[in-house]
N, C-alpha and C positions, 0 to 999 in steps of 0.2 A: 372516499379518498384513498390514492392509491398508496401503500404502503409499502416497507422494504424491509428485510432482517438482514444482518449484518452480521457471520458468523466467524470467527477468527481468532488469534493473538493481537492484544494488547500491551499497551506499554505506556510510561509517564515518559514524555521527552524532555528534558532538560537540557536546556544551554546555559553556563558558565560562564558568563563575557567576564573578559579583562585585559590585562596588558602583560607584554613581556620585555622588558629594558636590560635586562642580563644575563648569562649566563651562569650554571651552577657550579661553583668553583672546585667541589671537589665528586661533579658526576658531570657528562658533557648532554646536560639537559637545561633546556630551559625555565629559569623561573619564576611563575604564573602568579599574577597577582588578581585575584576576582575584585569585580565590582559589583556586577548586577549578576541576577539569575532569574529566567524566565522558564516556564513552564506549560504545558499541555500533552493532553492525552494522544499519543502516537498509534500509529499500524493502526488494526480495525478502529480503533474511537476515533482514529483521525479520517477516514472513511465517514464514518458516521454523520460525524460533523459537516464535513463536506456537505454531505449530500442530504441533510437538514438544512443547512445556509440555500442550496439550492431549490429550497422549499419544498421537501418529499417529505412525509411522517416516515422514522425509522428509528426499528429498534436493532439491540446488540444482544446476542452472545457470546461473550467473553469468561477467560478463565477469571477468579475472582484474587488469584495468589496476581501480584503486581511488579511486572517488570520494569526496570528504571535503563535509560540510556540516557547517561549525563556527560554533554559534550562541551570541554574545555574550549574557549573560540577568543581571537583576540578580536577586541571591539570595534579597532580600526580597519582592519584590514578583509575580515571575517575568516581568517585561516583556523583551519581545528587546528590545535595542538595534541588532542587525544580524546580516544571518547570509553568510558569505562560502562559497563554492561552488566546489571544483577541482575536477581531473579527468575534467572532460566531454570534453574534447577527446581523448585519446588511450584513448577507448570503444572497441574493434573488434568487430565485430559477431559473433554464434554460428556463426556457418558454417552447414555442411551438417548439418541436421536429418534423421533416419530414424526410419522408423518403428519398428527394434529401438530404440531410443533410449526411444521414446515407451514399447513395452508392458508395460515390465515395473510397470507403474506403474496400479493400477485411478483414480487419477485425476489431472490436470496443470493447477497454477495457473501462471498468464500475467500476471506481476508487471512490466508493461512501465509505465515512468517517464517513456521516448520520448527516453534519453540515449543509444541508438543501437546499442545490444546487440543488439534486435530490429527486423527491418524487417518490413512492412506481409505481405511474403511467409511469411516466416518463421511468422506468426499466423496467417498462412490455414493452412499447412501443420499446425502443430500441432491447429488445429481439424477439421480435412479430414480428418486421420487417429488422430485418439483421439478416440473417445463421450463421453469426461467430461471435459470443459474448463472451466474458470473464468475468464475475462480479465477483469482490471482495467488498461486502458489510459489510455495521455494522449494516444495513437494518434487522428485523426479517423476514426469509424467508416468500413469501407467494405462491401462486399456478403459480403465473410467472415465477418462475422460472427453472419448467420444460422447458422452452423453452429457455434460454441460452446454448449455445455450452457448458460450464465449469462454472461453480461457482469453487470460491478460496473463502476458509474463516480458519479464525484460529479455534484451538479447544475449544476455551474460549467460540467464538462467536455461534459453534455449538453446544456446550451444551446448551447453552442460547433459542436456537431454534430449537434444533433437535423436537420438539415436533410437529411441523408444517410443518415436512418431509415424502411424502411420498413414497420415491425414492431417492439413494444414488448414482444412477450410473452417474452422471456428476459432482457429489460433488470431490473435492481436498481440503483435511482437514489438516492443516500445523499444524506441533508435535512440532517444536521448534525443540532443538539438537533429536530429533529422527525423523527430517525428515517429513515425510507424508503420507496420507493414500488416495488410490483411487481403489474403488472396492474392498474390502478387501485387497489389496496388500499395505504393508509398502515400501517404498523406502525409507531406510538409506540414512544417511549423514556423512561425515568424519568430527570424532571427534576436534576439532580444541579450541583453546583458542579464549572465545568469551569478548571483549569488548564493544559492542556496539548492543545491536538490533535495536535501531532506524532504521527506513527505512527497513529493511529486506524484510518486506513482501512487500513490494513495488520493488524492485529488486526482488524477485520470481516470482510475479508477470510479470514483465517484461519479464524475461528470458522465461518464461512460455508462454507468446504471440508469442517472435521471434519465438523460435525452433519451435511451434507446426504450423505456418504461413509457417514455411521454409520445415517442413517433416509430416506433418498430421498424425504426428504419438504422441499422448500423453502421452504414457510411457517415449518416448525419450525426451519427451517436460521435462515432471516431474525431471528426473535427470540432464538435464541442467540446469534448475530452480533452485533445491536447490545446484550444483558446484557456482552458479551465486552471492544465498545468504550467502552459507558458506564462501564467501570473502568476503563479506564487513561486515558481524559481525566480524571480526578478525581488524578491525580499528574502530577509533573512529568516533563518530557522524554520519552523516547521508552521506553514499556514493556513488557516481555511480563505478557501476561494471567497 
């Protein structure tokens, strides 16, 4: 059975749902009243998940210090009102990466968030030394990464670094509601009401490893990918496909 490692930053996602009927009389903020609070494992474990519900065996590496993103959200409407962020500071990084590490594994996504689990070495090495790599980084591109299988990165992230490209033919560049770009080809997406991007790319990501693991065919990987993401934007908070 075919299997996956999933190497990356982690985090606990938290949504805060409640309501807000007033304003704060002596700060011009509003104020939050919770009701419920919901919880799951975000960035790499939310990959993971994915791509277990998609029925693949996979494992994680993850730092073990645990980052929290706890998002204030009103219940009715779904508007953040704020989202506060720990635990970045006491990140430590994966150490010493091998290549027994790496094989037992026919393929390894690279769920790097750039909270400091993985350094810039660390991704050349996993690329440098396993055929089938996946990275989705917030990492600024550097000359390693010609040698992963796929880079996945947003278009925010690629303008940020397109300057340090130079070659586009493994790049998948995620448009939001217009889908993606790979090799000059668009792949649409269907138009849908979106609630939530939380997690998204993390679910395309996912979907993007199954299919392309299961038909080595990347076009077909890419259109699975965003049917995978265009559902869980259409619910709230952060979810597996």
């Amino acid at each position: 059975m075919a299997r996956i490692l999933v190497i990356g930053d982690s985090c606990q996602d938290i949504f805060v749902y409640g309501k807000c009927e007033r304003m704060c009389p002596d700060a011009p903020v509003p104020i939050f009243l919770p009701s419920t609070t919901r919880s799951n494992g975000g960035m790499a474990s939310n990959v993971v998940a994915n791509i277990m519900k998609l029925g693949v065996e996979c494992h994680l590496l993850c730092s073990t210090e645990q980052i929290e993103k706890t998002r204030y959200v009103d219940e009715k409407t779904n508007h953040m009102f704020l989202r506060v962020d720990s635990g970045e500071e006491n990140v430590k990084s994966v150490g010493a990466l091998t290549e027994e590490k790496l094989a037992p594994y026919e393929m390894v996504v690279v769920s790097d968030y750039n909270k400091g689990f993985l350094r810039e070495e660390d991704v050349k090495f996993i690329c440098e030394h396993h055929s089938n790599v996946l990275v989705d980084t917030k990492k600024p591109l550097g000359p390693w990464y010609k040698d992963a299988k796929f880079i996945k990165i947003n278009e925010k992230e690629f303008n940020k670094t397109k300057h340090t490209i130079d070659t586009l033919n493994n790049m998948i560049i995620t448009l939001g509601e217009n889908g993606c770009m790979h090799r000059g080809e668009n792949f649409s997406v269907e138009k849908v009401e979106v609630k939530d991007m939380s997690g998204a790319g993390d679910t395309f990501l996912a979907g993007l490893a199954v299919s392309y693991l299961k038909t080595n065919d990347i076009r077909q990987a890419i259109v699975f990918a965003n049917e995978c993401a265009t559902k869980v934007v259409q619910r709230r908070g952060v979810n597996v496909i």
